[in-house]
N, C-alpha and C positions, 0 to 999 in steps of 0.2 A: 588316953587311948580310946575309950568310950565317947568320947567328941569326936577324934577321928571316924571311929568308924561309922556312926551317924550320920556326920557329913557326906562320907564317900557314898552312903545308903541312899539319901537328899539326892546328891548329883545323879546319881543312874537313873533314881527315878524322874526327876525334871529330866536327865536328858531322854529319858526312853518318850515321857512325857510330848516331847517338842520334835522328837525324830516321829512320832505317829500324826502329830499335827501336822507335820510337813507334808508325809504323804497324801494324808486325807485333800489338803488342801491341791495338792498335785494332782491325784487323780481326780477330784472334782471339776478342774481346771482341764483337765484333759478328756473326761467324757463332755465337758460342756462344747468343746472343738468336734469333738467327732461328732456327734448329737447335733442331728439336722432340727429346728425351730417344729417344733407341729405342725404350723400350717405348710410347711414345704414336705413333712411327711406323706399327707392329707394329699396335697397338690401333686408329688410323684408317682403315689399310689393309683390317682384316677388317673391321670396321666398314659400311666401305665396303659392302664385296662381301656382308655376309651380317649386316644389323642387329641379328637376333638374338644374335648371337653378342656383344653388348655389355657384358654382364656374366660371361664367360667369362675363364679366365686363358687366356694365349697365349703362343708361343715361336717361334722361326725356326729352322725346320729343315733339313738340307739332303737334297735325294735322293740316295741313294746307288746307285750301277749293280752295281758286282761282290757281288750277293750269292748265296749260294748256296739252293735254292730248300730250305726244312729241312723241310717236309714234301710226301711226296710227292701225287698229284694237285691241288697248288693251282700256279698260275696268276703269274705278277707283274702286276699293276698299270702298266701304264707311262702314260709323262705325256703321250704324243703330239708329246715335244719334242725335235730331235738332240739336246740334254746335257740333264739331268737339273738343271731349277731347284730353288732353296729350295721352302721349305714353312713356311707357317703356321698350326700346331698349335693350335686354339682348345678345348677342354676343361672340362666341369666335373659335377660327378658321374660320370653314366654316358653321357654325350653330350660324343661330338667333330666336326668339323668340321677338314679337312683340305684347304687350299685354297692350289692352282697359286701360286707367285710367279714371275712370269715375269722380275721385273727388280726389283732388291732393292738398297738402300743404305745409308747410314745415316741419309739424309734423308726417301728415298720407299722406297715397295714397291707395284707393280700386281698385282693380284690378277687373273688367268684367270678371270674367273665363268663361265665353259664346264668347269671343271675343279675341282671342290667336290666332296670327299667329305662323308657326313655320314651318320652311323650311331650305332646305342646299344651297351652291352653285348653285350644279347643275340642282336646279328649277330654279334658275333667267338666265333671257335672256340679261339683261343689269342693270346698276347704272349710274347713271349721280347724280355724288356727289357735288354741289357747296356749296360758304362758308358757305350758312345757309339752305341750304333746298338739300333733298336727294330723290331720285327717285330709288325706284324698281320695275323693271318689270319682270313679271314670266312668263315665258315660256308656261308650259301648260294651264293655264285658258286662257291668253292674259291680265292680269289683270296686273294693278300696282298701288302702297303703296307709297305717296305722305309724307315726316314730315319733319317739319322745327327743326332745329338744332339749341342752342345756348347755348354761355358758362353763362346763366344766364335766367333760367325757372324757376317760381316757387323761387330759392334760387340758388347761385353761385355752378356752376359745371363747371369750366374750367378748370381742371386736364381729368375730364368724358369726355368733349367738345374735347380737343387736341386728346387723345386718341383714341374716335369714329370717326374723320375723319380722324385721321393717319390709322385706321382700313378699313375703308369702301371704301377709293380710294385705298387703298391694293387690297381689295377685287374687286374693280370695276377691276383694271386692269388685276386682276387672270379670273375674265369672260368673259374682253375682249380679253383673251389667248386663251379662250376653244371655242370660235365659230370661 
């Protein structure tokens, strides 16, 4: 009788066991369907807020606070926000687009359209691009735009990450041609 009921004890548990694996496996399977890719988050988001910006490559950037100002008479940029939101970095040529994320995940991202930079080349005065953090200064305010880089904000973007700093020391070294 003490083997039966052991056994019976065994079964519930293996089945409760494989009925919870089922689900898991189920809903993972199924947020992974609903769950748009990052970069199409990223991409609907600016979209959103600034159409043009449609065929532009993009990235999530974050604001970063403690920097030190490297050149003197400019200015910080601040976001108008107590902590300092992402950022999404829209780029291609010589035209960028730098717009507020106020609340960032891996599913959504809202863009501040009160808070859209967007500028060419030939307003910036300088870039000092290092491995994770990027600096721009713009010419006529005296102002500049502090964000930390990485191939992993929010959700894995190292394909975005290679690509924006293969871009931006491009670009730095195109402005350090023109002064």
């Amino acid at each position: 009788m003490a083997v039966a009921v052991t056994a019976a004890f065994m079964a519930v548990i293996i089945g409760t066991a494989a009925l919870i694996t089922i689900v898991i496996v189920c809903y993972k399977k199924h947020v992974e369907k609903t769950a748009l890719p990052f970069p199409l988050v990223i991409q609907e988001a600016a979209v959103s807020a600034v159409p043009e910006s449609a065929d532009f490559e993009k990235i999530l950037v974050a604001g970063i606070k403690d920097t030190v100002q490297a050149m003197k008479g400019y200015e910080r940029i601040q976001s108008g926000y107590d902590s300092l939101p992402n950022y999404i970095v829209c780029y291609r040529g010589d035209e960028l687009y730098i717009m507020t994320a106020m609340y960032s995940n891996r599913k959504k991202i809202e863009v501040d359209t009160n808070k859209i930079l967007h500028f060419k080349k030939e307003q910036i005065q300088e870039i000092k691009a290092g491995k994770s953090r990027v600096l721009i200064f713009f010419k006529e305010n005296r102002r500049f735009f502090a964000m930390g880089v990485s191939p992993v904000l929010v959700a894995p973007q190292t394909e975005a990450y290679e690509n924006f700093m293969e871009y931006i020391k491009k670009l730095a070294s195109e402005v350090k041609e023109c002064i």
